[in-house]
C-alpha positions as CSV (number, residue, x, y, z in Angstrom):
1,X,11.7,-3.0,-15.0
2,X,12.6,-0.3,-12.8
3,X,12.5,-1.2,-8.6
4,X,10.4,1.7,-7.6
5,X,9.2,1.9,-3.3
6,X,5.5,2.8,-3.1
7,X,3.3,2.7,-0.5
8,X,0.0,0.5,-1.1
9,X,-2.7,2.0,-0.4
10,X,-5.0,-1.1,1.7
11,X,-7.7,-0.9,-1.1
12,X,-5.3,-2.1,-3.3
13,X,-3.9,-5.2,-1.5
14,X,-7.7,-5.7,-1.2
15,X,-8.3,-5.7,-4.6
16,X,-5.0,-7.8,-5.4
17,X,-5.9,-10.3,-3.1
18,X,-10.0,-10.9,-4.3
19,X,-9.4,-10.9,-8.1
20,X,-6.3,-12.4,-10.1
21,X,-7.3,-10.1,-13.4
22,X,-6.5,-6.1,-12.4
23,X,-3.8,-4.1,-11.8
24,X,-3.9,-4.6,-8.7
25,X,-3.2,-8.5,-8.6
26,X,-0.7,-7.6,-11.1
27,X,1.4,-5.0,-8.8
28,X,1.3,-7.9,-5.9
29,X,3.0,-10.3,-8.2
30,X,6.1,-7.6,-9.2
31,X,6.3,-7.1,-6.0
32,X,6.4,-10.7,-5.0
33,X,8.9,-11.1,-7.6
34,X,11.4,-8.0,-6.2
35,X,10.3,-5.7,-9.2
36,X,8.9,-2.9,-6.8
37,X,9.9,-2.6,-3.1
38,X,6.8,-1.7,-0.6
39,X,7.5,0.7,2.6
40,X,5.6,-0.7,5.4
41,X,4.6,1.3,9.4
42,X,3.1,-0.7,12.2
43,X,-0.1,1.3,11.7
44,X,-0.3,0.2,8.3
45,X,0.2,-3.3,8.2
46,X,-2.4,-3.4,11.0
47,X,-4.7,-1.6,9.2
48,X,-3.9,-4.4,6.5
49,X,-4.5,-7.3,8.8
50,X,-8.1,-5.3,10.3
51,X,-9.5,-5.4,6.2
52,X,-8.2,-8.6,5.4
53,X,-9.8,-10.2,8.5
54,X,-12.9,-8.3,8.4
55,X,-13.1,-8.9,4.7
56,X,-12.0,-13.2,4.5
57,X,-15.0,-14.4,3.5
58,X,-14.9,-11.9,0.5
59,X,-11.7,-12.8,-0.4
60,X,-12.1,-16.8,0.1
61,X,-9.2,-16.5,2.7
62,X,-8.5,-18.5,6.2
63,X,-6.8,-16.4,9.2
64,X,-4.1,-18.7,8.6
65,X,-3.7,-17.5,5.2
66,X,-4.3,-14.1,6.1
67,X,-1.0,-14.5,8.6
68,X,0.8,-15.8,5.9
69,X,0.1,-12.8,3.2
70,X,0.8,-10.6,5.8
71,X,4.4,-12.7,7.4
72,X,5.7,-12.5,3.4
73,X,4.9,-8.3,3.2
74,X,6.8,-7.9,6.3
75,X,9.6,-10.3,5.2
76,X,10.0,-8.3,1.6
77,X,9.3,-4.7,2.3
78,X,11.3,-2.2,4.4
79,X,9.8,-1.3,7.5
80,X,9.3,2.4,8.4
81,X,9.6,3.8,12.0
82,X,7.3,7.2,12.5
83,X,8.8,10.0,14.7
84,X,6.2,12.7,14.0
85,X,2.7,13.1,12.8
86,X,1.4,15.4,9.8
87,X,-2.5,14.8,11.0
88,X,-4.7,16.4,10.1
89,X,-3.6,16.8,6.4
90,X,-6.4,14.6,4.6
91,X,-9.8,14.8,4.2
92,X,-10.4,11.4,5.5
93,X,-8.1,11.7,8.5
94,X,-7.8,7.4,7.9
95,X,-5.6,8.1,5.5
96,X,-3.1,10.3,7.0
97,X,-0.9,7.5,8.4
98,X,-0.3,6.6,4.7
99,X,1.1,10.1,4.2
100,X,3.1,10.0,7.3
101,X,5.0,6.6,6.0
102,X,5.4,8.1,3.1
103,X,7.1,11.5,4.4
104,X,9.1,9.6,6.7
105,X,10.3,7.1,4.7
106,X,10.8,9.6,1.7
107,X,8.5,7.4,-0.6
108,X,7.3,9.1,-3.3
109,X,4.5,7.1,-4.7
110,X,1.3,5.6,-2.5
111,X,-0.5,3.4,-5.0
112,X,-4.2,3.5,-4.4
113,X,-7.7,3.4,-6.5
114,X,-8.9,6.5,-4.3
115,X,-6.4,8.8,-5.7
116,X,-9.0,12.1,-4.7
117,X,-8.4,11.4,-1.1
118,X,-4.4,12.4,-1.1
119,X,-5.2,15.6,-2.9
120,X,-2.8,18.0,-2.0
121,X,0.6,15.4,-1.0
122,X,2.2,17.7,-4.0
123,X,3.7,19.8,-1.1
124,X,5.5,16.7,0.3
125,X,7.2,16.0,-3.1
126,X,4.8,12.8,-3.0
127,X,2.7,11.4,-5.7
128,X,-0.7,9.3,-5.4
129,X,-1.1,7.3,-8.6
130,X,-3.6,4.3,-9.5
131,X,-2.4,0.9,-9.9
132,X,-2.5,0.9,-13.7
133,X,-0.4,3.9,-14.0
134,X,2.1,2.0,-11.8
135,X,2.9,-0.2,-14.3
136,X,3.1,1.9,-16.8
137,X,5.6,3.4,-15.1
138,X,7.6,0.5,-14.6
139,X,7.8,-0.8,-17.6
């Protein structure tokens, strides 16, 4: 397998997180095993811990656990300082924090399941794709 970075998309760690069967389980575990290499911002990661905490119960998860997801993302992705902003861009002006990571960090990927809400990230030489085409890619 190739070690592509990507940006996840928090719908995605969601989805990884609350079902062991997807795509999205299956992208956490190459990257848990050093097969693809996340790009994490402060903005992000706190957007991260807000869903996972608003969504434990979902998900079956204690804060503790939630800190401890969160600690082992930090500790295995490269962390991404943002010196400008590109907002608006998006139509969901939410999302344009994943964009600027991206840009600064010159990711090319963001891995998401709302692929329609990074239409037009073309122009940045940057690539939304779901998680099953992911690991197509990779392998």
């Amino acid at each position: 397998m190739d070690k592509r970075r990507v940006i996840l998309d928090t719908n995605l760690l969601y989805a990884g997180l609350y079902s062991s069967e997807g795509a999205s389980y299956q992208i956490l575990r190459a990257i848990e095993r050093g097969q693809i290499r996340i790009i994490l911002s402060t903005t992000l990661l706190f957007e991260y811990e807000d869903i996972l905490n608003r969504k434990k119960l979902e998900l079956g998860l204690s804060e503790k656990q939630i800190e401890a997801v969160l600690d082992n993302l930090c500790r295995i992705s490269d962390h991404q300082k943002i010196y400008y902003l590109w907002r608006p861009f998006l139509k969901d002006p939410n999302d344009d924090h994943i964009l600027e990571v991206a840009v600064a960090s010159q990711t090319e990927i963001i891995v998401t399941h709302n692929i329609k809400d990074f239409n037009g990230i073309d122009k940045f030489g940057i690539r939304a794709i779901s998680p099953k085409q992911l690991l197509k890619e990779i392998k």
